[in-house]
Each structure stands twice: as structure tokens, then as C-alpha cells.
C-alpha positions in Angstrom: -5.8 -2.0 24.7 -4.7 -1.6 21.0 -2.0 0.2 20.2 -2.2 3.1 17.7 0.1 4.0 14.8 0.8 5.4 11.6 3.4 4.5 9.2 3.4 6.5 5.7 5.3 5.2 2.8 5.9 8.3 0.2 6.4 7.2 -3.5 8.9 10.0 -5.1 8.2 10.6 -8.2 10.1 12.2 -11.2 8.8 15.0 -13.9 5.2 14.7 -13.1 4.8 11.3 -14.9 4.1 8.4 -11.7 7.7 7.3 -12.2 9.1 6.6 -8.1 12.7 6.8 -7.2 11.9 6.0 -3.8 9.6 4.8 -1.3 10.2 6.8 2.4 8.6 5.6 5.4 7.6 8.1 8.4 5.8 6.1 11.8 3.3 7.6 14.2 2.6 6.4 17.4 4.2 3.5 19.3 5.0 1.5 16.4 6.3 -2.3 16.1 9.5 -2.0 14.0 10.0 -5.5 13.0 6.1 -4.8 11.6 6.7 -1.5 9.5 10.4 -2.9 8.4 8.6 -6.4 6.8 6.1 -4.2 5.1 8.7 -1.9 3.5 10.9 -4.9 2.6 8.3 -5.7 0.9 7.1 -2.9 -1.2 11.0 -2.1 -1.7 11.2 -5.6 -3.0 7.6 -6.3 -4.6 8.0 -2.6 -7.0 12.0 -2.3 -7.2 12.3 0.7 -5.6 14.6 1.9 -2.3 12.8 3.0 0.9 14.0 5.7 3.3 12.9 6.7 6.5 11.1 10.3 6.4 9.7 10.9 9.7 7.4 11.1 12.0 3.3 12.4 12.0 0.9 13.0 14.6 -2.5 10.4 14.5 -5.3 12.7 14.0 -9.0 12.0 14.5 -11.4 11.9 12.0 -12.1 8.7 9.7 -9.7 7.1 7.2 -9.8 10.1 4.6 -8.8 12.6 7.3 -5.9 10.6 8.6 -4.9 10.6 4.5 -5.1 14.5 4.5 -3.8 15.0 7.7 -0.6 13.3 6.2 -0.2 15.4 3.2 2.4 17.6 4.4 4.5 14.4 4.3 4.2 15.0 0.6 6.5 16.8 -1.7 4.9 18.5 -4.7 6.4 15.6 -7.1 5.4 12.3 -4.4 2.4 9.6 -4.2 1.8 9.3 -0.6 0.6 5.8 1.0 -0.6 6.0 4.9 -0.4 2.9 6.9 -2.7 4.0 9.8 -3.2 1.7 12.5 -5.9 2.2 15.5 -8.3 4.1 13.1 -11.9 4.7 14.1 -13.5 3.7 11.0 -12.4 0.2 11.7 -15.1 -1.2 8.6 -13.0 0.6 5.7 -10.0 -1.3 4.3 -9.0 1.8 3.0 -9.2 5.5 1.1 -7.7 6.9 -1.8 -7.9 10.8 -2.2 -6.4 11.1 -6.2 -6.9 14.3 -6.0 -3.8 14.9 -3.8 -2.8 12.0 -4.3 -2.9 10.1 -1.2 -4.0 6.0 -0.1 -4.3 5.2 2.6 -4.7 1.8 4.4 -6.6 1.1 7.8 -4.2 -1.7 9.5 -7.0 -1.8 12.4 -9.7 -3.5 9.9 -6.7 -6.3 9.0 -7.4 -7.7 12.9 -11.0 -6.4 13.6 -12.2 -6.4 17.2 -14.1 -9.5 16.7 -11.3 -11.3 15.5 -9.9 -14.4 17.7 -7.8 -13.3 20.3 -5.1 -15.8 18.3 -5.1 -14.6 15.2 -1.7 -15.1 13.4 1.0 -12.4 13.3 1.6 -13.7 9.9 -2.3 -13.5 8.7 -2.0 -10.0 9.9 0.9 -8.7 8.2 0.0 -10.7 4.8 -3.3 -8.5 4.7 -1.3 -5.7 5.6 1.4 -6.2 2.9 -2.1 -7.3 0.4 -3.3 -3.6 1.1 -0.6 -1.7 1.1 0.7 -3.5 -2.7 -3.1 -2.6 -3.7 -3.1 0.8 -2.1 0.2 1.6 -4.3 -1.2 0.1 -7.2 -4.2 2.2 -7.3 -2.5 5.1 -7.0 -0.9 4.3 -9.5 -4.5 4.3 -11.6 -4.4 0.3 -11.8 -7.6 -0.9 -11.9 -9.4 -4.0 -10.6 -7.9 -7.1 -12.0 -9.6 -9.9 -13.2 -7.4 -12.8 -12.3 -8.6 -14.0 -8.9 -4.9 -14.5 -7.6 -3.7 -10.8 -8.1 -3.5 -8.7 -5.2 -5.6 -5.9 -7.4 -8.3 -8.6 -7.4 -11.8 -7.2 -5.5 -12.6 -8.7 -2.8 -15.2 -8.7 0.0 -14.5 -9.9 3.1 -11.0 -10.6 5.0 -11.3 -14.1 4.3 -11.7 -13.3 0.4 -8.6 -11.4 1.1 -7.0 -13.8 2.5 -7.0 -15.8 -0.8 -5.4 -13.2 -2.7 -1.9 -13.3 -3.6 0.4 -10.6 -1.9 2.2 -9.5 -5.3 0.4 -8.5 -8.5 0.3 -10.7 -11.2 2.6 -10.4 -14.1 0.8 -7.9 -16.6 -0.2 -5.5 -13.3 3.2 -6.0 -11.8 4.5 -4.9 -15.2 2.5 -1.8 -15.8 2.8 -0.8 -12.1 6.8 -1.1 -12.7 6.7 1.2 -15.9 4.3 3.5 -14.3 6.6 3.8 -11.1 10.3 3.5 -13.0 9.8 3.6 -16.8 11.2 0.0 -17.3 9.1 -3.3 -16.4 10.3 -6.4 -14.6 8.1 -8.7 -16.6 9.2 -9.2 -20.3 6.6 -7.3 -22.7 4.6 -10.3 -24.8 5.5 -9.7 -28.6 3.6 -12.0 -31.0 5.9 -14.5 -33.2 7.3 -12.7 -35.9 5.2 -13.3 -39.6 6.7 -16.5 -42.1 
């Protein structure tokens, strides 16, 4: 029987401008700690921002959207909101984002679909999980599909296409998700050479 679970990572942001100071993370559900701590390593690591703990939600039922809203009173007026939810119904969507709130979310139960071997990796798993989670934030984020097949905000169509994408973002995305989140970029800007 699979487990279910919900982890939320809220982005919080400063003056209305989607500049984070933190990531928090809030679990629902009998949860896999090693899991939900690798995942916010990584964001903490991948977008240069701390992550706290914030809590705990209820799963609700509903498809992926309504597990987004359900978790919006997670979210402070100034806050991006990303929902890990694990053990969703709607196991054929990767994910929702609700702008309008703004809320992602990300359905961990479609990164090991029920036809999937019985042996597939714990590191496959968490790599798509970590894949959709960086996308999920950079979306939010208003990123927009990136053409450079190795970026994590490349499209893609099935899990093994996913599986092909990098889990970071590539430099230019990286940078403008970094200025959108902090106001300072950790990729240097390009400048042209200077005129003889």
C-alpha cells in the first residue's frame, strides 16, 4: 500500500516583487524524512535561499489543484507556495500551478506511477522529484519553457524524457530565477566587449 504525504515548501517573499528570503517546509502524512530533507537541500542549495520547517497540513481529496488550494492557508499574504503532494489521485498530472494565488504544486505519486517496476531506483525517484519541484518554483516564478534541452524548465513528455533533463536550470534561467527570488544573480550577467 502506498504511503500518502504532503510536503509544502513556502517561498517568502519581500514588498510584493517575487524576491524569497526563505523557503519553509510543512509535511502531511507519514512522511520519509531523509526524502523531504534531500529535496529541500536541494532547493535551499539550487536557488540560495534558507529553508525552515512550517508545519503540518491535512491531505485533502480532490485532484492536484485542490490539494494546491487546500494548502493556501500555509501561505502568508507576501509567500509563493510549492506543494509536494504525494499519494494524489490524479496520478497522470505532473503537476498544477494556480498563479492566481499563487500556488504549484507537484504530484510525487506520478514520479513512480503504479505501473512502474517494482525496482525502480530511490534515486530515479527523488531526481524527478527534485526536477519538478526546481520547475514547479521556477514557474511560479513566471519562467517560461526553456529551450535548451538540458534545463530543468525544458518541456517534456513522458518520465523518461524527464529523466533526461538536468535537475538545475541552466545558467540564463538559474540567473533570472535568482534575481526574481533575491534581487542579485549567481550567474555573472554577459556584457558585450567594450567598443575600440
Amino acid at each position: 500500500m502506498r504511503t500518502r504525504f504532503i510536503c509544502c515548501l513556502v517561498l517568502g517573499l519581500w514588498s510584493g516583487v517575487a524576491r524569497a528570503e526563505s523557503l519553509a517546509l510543512a509535511t502531511s502524512g507519514p512522511t520519509d524524512p531523509a526524502f523531504v530533507a534531500r529535496v529541500s537541500d536541494f532547493l535551499a542549495e539550487l536557488y540560495a535561499v534558507p529553508v525552515r520547517a512550517a508545519g503540518t497540513i491535512e491531505p485533502v481529496e480532490g485532484d492536484l489543484r485542490a490539494q494546491a488550494r487546500a494548502a493556501c492557508d500555509l501561505r502568508r499574504a507576501d509567500e509563493l507556495l510549492l506543494l509536494l503532494v504525494f499519494g494524489n489521485p490524479d496520478g497522470r498530472s505532473h503537476g498544477a500551478l494556480l498563479r492566481d494565488i499563487p500556488v504549484a504544486a507537484v504530484n510525487l505519486a506520478a514520479m513512480a506511477p503504479a505501473d512502474a517496476p517494482e525496482d525502480l531506483p530511490a534515486e530515479t525517484y527523488a531526481r524527478r522529484a527534485e526536477r519538478q519541484a526546481v520547475r514547479a518554483v521556477a514557474f511560479l516564478l513566471d519562467l517560461t519553457y526553456c529551450p535548451n534541452p538540458h534545463c530543468a524548465a525544458h518541456p517534456y513528455q513522458t518520465l523518461a524524457d524527464l529523466d533526461t533533463l538536468a535537475r538545475d536550470l541552466c545558467p540564463p534561467c538559474r540567473g533570472r530565477a535568482q534575481q526574481r527570488l533575491t534581487g542579485t544573480s549567481l550567474e555573472p550577467e554577459w556584457a558585450p566587449p567594450p567598443a575600440e
